[in-house]
CHARMM-style PDB file with segment names, atoms N, HN, CA, C and O in Angstrom:
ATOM      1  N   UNK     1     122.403 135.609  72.700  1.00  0.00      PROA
ATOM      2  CA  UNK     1     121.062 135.876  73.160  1.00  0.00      PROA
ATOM      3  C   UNK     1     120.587 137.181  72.511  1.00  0.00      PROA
ATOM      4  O   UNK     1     121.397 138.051  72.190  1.00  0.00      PROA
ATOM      5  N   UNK     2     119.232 137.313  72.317  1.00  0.00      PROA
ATOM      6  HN  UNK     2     118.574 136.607  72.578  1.00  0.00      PROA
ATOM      7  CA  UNK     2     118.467 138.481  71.119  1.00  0.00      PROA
ATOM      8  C   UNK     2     118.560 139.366  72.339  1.00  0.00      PROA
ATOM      9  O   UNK     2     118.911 138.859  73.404  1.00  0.00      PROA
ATOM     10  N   UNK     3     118.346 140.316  72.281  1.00  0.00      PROA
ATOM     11  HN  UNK     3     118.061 140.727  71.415  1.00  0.00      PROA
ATOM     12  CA  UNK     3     117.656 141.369  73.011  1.00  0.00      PROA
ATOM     13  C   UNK     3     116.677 141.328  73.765  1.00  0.00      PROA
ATOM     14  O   UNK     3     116.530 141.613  74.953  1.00  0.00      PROA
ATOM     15  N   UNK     4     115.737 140.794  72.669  1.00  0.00      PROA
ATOM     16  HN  UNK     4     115.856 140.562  71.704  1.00  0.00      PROA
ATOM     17  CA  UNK     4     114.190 140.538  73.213  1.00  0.00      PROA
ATOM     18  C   UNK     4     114.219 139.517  74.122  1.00  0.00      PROA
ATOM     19  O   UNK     4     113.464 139.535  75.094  1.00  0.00      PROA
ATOM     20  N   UNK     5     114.869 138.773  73.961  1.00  0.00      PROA
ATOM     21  HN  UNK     5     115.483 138.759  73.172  1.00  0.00      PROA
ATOM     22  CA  UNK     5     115.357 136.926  74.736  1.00  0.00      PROA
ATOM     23  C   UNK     5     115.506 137.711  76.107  1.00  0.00      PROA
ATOM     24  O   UNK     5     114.938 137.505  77.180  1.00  0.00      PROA
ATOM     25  N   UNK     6     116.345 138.577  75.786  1.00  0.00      PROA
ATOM     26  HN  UNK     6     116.806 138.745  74.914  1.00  0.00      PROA
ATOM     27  CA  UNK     6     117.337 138.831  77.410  1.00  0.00      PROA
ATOM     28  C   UNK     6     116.111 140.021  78.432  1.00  0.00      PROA
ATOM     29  O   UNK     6     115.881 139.943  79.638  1.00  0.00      PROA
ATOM     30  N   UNK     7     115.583 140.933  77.529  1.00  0.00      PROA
ATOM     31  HN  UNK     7     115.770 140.996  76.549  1.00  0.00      PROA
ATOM     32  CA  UNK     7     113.998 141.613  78.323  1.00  0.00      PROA
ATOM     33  C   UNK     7     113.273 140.406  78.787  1.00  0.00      PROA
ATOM     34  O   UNK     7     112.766 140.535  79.902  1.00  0.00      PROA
ATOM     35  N   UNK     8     113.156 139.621  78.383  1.00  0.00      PROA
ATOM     36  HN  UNK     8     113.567 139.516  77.478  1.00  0.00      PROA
ATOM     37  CA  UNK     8     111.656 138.162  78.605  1.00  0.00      PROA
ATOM     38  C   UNK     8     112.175 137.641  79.864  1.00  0.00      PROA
ATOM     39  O   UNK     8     111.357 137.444  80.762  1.00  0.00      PROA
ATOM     40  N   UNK     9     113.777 137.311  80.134  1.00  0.00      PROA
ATOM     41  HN  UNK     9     114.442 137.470  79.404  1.00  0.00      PROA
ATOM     42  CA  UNK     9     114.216 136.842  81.228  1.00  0.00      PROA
ATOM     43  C   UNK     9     113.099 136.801  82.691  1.00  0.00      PROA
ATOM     44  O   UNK     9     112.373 137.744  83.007  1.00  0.00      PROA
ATOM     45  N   UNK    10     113.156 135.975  83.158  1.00  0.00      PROA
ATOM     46  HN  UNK    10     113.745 135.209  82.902  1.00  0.00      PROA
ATOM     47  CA  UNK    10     112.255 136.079  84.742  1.00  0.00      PROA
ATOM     48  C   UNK    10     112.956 135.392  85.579  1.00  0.00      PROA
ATOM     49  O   UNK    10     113.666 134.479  85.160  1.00  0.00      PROA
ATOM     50  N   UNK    11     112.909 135.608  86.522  1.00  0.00      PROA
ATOM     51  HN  UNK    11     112.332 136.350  86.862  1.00  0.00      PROA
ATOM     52  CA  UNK    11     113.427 134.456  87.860  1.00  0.00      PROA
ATOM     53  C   UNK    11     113.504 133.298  87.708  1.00  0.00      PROA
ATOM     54  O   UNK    11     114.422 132.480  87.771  1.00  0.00      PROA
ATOM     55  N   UNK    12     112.523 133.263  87.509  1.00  0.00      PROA
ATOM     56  HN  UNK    12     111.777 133.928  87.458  1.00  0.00      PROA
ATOM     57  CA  UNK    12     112.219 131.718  87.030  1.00  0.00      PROA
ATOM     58  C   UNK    12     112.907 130.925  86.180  1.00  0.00      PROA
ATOM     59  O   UNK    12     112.811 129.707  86.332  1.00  0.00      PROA
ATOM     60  N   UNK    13     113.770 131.490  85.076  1.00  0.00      PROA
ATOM     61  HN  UNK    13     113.847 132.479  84.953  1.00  0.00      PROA
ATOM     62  CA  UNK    13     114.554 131.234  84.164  1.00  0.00      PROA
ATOM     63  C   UNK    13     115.736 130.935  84.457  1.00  0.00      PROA
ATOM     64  O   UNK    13     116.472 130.444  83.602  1.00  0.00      PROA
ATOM     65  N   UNK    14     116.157 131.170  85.724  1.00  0.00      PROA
ATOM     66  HN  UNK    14     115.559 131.569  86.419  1.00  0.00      PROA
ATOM     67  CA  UNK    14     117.647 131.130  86.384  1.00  0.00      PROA
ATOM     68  C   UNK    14     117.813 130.083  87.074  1.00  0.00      PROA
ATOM     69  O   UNK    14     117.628 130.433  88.240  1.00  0.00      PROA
ATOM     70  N   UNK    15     118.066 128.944  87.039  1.00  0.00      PROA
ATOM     71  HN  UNK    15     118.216 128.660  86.092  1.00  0.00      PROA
ATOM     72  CA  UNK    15     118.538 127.841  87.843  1.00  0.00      PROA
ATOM     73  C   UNK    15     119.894 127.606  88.457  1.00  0.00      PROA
ATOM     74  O   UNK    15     120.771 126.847  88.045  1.00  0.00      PROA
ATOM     75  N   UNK    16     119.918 128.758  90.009  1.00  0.00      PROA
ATOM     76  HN  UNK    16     119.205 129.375  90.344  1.00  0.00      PROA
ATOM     77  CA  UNK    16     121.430 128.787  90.555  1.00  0.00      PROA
ATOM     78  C   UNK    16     122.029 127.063  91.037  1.00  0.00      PROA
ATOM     79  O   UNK    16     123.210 126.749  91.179  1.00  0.00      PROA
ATOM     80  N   UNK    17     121.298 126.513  91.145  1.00  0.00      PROA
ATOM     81  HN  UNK    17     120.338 126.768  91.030  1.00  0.00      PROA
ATOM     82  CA  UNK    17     121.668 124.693  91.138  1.00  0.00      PROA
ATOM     83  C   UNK    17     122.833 124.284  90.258  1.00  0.00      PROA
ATOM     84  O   UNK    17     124.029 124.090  90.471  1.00  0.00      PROA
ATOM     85  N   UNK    18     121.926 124.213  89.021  1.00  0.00      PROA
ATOM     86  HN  UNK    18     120.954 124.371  88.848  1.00  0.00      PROA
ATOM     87  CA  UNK    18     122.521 124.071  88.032  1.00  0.00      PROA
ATOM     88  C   UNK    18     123.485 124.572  86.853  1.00  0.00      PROA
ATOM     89  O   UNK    18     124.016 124.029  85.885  1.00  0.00      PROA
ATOM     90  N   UNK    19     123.455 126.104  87.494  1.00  0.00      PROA
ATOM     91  HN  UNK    19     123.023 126.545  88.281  1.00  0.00      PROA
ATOM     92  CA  UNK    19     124.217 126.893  86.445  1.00  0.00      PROA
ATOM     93  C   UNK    19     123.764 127.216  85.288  1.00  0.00      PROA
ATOM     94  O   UNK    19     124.526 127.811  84.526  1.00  0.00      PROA
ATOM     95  N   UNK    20     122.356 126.893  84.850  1.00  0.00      PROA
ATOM     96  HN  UNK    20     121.737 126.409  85.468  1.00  0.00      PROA
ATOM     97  CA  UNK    20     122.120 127.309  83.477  1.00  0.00      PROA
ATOM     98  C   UNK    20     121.021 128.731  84.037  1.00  0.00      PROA
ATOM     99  O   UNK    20     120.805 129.278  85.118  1.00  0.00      PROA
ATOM    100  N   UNK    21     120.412 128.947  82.272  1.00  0.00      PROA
ATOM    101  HN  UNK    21     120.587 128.502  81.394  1.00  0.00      PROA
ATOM    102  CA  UNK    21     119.414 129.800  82.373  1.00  0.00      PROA
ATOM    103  C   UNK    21     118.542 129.280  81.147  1.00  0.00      PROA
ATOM    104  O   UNK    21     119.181 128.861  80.182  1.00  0.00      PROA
ATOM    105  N   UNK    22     116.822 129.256  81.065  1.00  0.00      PROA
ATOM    106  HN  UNK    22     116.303 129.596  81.849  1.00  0.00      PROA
ATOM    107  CA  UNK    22     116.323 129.051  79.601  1.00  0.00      PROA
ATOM    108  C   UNK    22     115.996 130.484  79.412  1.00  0.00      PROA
ATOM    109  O   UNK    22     115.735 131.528  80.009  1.00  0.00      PROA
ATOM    110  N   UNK    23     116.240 129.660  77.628  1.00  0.00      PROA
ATOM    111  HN  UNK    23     116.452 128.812  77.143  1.00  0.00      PROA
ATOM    112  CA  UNK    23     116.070 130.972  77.253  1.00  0.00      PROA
ATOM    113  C   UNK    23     114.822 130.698  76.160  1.00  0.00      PROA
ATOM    114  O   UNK    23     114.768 129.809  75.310  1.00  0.00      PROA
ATOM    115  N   UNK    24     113.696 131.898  76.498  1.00  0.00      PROA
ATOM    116  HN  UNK    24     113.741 132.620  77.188  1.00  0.00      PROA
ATOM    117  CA  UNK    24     112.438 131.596  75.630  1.00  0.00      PROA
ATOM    118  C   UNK    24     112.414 131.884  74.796  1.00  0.00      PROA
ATOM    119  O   UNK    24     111.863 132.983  74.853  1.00  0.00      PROA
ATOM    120  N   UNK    25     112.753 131.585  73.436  1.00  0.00      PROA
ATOM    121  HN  UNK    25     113.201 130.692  73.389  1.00  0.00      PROA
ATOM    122  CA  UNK    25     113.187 132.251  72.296  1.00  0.00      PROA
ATOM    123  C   UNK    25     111.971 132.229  71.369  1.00  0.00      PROA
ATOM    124  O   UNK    25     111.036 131.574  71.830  1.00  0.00      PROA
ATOM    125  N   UNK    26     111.752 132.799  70.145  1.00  0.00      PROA
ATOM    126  HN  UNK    26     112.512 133.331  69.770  1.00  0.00      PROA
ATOM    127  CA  UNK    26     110.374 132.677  69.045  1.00  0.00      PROA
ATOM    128  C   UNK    26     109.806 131.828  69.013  1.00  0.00      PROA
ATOM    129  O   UNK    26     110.303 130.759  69.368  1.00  0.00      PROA
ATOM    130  N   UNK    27     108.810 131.889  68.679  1.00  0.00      PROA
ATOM    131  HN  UNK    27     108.406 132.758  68.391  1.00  0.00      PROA
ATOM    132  CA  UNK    27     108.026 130.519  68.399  1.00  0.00      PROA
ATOM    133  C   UNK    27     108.192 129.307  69.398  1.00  0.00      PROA
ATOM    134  O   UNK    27     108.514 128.153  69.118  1.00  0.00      PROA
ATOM    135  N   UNK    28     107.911 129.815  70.555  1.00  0.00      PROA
ATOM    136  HN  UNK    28     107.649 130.753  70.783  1.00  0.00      PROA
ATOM    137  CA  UNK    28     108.274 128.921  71.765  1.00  0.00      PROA
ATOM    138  C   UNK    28     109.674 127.845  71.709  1.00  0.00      PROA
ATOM    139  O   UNK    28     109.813 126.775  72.301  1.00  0.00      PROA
ATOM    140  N   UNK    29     110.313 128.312  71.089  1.00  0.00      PROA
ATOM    141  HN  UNK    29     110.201 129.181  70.608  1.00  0.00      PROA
ATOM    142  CA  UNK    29     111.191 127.661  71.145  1.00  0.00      PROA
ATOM    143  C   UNK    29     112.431 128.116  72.416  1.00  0.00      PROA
ATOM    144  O   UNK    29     113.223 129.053  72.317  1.00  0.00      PROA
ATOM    145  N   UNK    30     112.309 127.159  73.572  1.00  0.00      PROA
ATOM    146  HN  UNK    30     111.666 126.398  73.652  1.00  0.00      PROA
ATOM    147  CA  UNK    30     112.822 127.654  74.433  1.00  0.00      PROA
ATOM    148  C   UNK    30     114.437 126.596  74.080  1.00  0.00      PROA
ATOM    149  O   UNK    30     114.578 125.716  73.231  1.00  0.00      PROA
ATOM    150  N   UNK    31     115.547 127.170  75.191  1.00  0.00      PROA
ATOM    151  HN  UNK    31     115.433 127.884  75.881  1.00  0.00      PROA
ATOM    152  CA  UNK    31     116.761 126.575  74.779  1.00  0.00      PROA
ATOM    153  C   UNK    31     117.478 126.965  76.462  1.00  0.00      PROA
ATOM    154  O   UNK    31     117.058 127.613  77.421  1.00  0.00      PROA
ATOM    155  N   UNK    32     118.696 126.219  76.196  1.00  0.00      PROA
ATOM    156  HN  UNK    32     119.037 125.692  75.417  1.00  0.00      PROA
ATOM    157  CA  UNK    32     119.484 126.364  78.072  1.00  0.00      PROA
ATOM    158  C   UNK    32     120.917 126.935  77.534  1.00  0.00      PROA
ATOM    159  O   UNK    32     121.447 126.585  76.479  1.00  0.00      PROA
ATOM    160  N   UNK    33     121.402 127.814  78.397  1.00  0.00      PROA
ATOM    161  HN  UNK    33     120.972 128.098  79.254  1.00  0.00      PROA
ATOM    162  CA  UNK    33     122.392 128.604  78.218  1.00  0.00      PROA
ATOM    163  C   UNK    33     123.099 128.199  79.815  1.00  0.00      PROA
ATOM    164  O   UNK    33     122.418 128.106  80.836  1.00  0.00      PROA
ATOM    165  N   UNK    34     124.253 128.038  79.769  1.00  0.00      PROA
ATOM    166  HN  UNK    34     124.806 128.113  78.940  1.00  0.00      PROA
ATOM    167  CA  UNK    34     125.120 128.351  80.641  1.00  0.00      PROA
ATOM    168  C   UNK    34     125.094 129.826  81.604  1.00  0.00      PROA
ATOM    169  O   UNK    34     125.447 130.880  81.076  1.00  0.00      PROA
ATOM    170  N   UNK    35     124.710 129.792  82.844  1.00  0.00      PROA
ATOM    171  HN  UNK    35     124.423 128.935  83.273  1.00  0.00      PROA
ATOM    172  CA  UNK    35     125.316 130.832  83.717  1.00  0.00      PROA
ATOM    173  C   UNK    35     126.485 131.205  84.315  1.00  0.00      PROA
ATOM    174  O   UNK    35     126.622 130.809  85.472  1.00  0.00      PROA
ATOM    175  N   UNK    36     127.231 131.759  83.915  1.00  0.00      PROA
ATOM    176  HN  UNK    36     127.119 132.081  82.975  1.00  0.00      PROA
ATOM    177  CA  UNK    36     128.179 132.293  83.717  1.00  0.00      PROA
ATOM    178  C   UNK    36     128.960 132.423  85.799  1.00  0.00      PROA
ATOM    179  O   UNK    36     128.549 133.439  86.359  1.00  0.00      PROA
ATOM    180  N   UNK    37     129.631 131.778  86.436  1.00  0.00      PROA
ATOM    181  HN  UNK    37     129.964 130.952  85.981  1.00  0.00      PROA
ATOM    182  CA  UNK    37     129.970 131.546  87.485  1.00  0.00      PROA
ATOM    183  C   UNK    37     130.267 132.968  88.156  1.00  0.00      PROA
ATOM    184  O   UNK    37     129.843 133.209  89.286  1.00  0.00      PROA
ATOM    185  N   UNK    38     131.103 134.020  87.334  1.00  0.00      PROA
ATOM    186  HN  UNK    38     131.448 133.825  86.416  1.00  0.00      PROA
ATOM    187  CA  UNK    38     131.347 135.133  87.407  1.00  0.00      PROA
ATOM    188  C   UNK    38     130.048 136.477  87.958  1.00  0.00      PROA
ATOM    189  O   UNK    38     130.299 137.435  88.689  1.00  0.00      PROA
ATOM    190  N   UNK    39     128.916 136.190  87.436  1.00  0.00      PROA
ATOM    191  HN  UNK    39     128.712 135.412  86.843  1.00  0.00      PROA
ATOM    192  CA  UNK    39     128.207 137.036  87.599  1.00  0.00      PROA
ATOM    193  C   UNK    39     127.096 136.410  88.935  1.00  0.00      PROA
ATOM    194  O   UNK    39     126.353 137.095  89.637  1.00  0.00      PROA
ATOM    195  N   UNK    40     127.287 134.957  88.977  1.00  0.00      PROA
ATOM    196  HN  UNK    40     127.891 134.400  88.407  1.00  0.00      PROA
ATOM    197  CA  UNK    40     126.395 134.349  90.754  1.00  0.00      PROA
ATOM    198  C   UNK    40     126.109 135.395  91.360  1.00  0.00      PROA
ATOM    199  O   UNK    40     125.007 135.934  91.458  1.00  0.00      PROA
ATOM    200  N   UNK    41     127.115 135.713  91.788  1.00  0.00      PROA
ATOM    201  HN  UNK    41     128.010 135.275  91.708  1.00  0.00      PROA
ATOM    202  CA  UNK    41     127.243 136.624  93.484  1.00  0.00      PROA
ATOM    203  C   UNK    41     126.196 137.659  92.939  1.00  0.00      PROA
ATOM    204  O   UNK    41     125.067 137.725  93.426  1.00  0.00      PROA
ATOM    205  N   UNK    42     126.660 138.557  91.793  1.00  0.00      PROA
ATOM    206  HN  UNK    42     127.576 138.503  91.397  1.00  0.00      PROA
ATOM    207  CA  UNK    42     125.951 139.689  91.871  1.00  0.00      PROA
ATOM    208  C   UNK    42     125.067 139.456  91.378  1.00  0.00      PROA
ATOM    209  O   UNK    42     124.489 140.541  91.439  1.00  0.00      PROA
ATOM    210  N   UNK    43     124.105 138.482  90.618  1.00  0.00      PROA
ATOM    211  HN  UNK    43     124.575 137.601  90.569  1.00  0.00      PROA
ATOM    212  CA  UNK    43     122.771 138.398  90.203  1.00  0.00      PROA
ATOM    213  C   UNK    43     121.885 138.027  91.748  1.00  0.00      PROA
ATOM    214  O   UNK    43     120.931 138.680  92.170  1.00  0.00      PROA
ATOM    215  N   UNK    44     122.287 137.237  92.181  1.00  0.00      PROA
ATOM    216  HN  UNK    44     123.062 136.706  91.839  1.00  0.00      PROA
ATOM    217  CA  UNK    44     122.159 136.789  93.400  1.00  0.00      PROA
ATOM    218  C   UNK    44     121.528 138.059  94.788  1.00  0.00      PROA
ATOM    219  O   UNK    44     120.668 138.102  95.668  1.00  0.00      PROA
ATOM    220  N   UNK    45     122.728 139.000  94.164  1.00  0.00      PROA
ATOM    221  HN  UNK    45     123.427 138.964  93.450  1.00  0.00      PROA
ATOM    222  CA  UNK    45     122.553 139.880  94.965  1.00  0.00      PROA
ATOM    223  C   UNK    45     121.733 141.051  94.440  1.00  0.00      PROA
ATOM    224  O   UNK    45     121.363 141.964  95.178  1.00  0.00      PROA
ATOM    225  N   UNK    46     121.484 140.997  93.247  1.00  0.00      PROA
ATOM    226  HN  UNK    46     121.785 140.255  92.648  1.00  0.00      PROA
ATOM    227  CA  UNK    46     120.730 142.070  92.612  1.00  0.00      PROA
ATOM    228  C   UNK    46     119.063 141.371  93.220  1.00  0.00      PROA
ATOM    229  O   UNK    46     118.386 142.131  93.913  1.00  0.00      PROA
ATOM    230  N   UNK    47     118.513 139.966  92.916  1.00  0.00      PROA
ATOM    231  HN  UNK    47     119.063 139.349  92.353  1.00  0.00      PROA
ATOM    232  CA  UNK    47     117.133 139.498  92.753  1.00  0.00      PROA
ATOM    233  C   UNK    47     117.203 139.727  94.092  1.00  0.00      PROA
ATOM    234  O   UNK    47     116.214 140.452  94.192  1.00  0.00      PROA
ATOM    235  N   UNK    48     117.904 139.596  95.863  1.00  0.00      PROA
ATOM    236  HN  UNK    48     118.708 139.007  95.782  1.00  0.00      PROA
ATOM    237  CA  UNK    48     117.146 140.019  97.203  1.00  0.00      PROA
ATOM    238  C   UNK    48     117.138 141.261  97.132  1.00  0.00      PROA
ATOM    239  O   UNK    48     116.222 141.778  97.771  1.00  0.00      PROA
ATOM    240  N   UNK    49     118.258 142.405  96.242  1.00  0.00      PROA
ATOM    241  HN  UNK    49     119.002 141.985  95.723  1.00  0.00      PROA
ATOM    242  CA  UNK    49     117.283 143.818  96.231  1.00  0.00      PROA
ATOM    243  C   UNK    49     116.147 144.219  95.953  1.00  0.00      PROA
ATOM    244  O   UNK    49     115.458 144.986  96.625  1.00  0.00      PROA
ATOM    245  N   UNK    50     115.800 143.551  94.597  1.00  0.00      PROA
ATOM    246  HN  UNK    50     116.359 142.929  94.051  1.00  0.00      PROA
ATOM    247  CA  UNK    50     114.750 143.845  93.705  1.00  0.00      PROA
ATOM    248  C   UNK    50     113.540 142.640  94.760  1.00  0.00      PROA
ATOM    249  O   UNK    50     112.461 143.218  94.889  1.00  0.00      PROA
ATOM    250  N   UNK    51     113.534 141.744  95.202  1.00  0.00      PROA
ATOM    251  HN  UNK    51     114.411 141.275  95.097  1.00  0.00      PROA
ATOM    252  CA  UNK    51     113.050 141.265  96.122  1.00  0.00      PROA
ATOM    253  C   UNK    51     112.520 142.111  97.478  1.00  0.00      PROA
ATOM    254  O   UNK    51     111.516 141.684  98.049  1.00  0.00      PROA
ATOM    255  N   UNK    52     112.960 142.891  97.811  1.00  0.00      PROA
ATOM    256  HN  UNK    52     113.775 143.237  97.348  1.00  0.00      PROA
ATOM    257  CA  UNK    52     112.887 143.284  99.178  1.00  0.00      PROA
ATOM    258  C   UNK    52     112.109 144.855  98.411  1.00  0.00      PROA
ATOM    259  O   UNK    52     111.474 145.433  99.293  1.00  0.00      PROA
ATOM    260  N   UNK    53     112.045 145.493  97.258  1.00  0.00      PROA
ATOM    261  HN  UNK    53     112.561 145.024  96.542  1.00  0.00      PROA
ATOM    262  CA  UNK    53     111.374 146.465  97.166  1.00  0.00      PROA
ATOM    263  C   UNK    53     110.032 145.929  96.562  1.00  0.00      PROA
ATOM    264  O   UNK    53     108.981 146.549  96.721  1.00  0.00      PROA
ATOM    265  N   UNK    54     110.107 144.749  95.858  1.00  0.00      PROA
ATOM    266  HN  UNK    54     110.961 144.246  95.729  1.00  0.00      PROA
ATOM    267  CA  UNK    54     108.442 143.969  95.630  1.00  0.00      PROA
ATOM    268  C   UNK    54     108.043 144.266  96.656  1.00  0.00      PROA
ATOM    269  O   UNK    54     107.245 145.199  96.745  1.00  0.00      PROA
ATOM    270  N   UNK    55     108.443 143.613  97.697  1.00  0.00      PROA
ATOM    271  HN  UNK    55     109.092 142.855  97.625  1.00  0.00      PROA
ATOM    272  CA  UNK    55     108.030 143.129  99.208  1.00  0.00      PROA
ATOM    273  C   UNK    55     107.164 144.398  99.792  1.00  0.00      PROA
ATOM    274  O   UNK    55     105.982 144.300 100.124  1.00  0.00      PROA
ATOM    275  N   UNK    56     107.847 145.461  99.857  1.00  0.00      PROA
ATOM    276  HN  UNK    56     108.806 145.541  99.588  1.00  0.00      PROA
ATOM    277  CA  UNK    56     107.925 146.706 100.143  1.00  0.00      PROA
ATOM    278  C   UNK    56     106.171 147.245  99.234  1.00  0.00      PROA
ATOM    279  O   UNK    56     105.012 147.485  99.572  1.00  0.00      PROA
ATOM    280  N   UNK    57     106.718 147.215  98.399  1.00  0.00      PROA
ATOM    281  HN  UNK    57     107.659 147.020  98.125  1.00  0.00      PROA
ATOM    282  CA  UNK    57     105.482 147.401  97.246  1.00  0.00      PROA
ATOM    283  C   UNK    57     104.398 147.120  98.012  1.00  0.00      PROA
ATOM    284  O   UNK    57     103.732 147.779  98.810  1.00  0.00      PROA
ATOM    285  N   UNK    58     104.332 145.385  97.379  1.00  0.00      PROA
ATOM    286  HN  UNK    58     104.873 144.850  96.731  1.00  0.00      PROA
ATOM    287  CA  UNK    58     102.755 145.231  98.347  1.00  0.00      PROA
ATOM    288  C   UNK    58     102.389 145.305  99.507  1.00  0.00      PROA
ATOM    289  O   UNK    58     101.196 145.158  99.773  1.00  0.00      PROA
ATOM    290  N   UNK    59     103.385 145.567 100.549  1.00  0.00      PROA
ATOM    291  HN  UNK    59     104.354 145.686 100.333  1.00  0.00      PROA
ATOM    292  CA  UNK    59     103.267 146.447 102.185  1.00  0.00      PROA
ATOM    293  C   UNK    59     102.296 147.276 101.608  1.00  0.00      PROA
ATOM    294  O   UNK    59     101.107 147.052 101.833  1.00  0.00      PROA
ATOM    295  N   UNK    60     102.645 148.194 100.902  1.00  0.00      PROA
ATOM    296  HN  UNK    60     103.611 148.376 100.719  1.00  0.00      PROA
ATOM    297  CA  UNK    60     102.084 149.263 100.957  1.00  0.00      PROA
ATOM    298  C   UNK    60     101.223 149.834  99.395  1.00  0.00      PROA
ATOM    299  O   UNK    60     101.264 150.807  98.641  1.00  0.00      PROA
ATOM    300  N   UNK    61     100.458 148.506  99.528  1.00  0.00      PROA
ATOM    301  HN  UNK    61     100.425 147.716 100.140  1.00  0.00      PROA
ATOM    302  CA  UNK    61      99.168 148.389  98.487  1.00  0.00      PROA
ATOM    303  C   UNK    61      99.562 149.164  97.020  1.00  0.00      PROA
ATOM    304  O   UNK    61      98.784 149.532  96.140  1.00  0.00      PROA
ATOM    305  N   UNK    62     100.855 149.264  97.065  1.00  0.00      PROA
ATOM    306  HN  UNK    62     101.486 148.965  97.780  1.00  0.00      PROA
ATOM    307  CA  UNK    62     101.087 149.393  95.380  1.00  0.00      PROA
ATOM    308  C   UNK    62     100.593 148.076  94.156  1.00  0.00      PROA
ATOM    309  O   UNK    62     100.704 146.853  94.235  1.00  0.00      PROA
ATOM    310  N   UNK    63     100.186 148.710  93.369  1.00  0.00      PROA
ATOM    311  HN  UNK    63     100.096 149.704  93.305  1.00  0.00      PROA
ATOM    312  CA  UNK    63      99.747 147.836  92.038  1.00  0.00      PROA
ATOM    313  C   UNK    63     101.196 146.812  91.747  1.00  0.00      PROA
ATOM    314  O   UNK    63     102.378 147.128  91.885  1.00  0.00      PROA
ATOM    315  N   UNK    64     100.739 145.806  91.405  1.00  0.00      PROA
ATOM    316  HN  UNK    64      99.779 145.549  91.293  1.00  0.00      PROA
ATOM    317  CA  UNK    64     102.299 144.984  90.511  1.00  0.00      PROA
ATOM    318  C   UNK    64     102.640 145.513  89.231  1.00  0.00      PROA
ATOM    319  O   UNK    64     102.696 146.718  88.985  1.00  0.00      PROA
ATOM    320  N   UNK    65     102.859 144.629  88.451  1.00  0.00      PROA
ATOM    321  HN  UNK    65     102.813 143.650  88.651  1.00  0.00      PROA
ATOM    322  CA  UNK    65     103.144 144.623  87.338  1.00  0.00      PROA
ATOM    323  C   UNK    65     102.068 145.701  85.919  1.00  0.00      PROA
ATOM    324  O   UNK    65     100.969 145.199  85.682  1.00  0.00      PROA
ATOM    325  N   UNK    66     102.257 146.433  85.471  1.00  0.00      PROA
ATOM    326  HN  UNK    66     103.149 146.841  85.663  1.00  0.00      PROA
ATOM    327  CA  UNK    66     101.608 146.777  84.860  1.00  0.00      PROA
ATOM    328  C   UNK    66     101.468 145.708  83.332  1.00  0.00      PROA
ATOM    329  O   UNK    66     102.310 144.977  82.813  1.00  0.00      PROA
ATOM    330  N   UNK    67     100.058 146.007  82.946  1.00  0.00      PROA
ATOM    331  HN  UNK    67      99.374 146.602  83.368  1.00  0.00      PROA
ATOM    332  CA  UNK    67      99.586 144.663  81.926  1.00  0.00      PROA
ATOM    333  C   UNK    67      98.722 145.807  80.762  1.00  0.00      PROA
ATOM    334  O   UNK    67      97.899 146.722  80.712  1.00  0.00      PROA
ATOM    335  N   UNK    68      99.632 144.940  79.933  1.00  0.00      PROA
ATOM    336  HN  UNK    68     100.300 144.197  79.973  1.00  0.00      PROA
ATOM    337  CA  UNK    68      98.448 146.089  78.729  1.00  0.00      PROA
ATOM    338  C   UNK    68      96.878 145.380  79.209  1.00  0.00      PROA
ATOM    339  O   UNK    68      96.543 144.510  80.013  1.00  0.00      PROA
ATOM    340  N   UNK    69      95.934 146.558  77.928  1.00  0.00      PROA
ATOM    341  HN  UNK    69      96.206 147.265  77.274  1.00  0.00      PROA
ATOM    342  CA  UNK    69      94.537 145.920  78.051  1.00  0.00      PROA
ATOM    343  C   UNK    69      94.004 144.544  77.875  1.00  0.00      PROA
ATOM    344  O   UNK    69      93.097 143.962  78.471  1.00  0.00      PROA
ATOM    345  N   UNK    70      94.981 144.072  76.675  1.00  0.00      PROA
ATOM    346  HN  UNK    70      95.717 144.544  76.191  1.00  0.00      PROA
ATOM    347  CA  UNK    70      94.519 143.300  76.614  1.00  0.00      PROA
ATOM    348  C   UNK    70      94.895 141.931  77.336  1.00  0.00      PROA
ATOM    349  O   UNK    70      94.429 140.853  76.968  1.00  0.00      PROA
ATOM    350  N   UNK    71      95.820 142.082  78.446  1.00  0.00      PROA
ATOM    351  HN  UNK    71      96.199 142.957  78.746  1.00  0.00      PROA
ATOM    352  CA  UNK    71      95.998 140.601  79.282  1.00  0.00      PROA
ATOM    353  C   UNK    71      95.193 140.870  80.679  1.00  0.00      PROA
ATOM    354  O   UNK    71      94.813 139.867  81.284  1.00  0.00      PROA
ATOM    355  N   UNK    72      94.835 142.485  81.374  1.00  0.00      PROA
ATOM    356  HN  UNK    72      95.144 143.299  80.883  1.00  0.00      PROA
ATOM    357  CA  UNK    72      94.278 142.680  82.399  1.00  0.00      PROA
ATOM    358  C   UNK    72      93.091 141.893  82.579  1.00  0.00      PROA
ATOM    359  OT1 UNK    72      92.424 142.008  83.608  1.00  0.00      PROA
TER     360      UNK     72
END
């Protein structure tokens, strides 16, 4: 996986069902990678941290995601 592949990653990309992950690679060329059984637990456990401070966020009328100019 590129670098850039592995920054692009989203939630969405992770299918704990199935064990894979896509991966969105250049030129839309997306592809499926194996998830690795070893790292479940703690990805698992990393997305309800990072989950619970989103949460937190928009409690308390923080902005999301920052967007350059030109997608705002």
């Amino acid at each position: 996986m590129r670098l850039r592949e592995c920054m692009n990653l989203r939630i969405k990309d992770i299918d704990f069902s199935r064990m894979a992950v896509t991966v969105r690679g250049k030129g839309d060329k997306d592809r499926e990678t194996v998830l690795p059984g070893s790292i479940k637990g703690t990805l698992r456990t990393h997305i309800e941290f990072v989950r619970k401070i989103y949460d937190k966020d928009r409690e308390n009328g923080l902005a999301g995601v920052q967007l350059s100019g030109a997608l705002e």
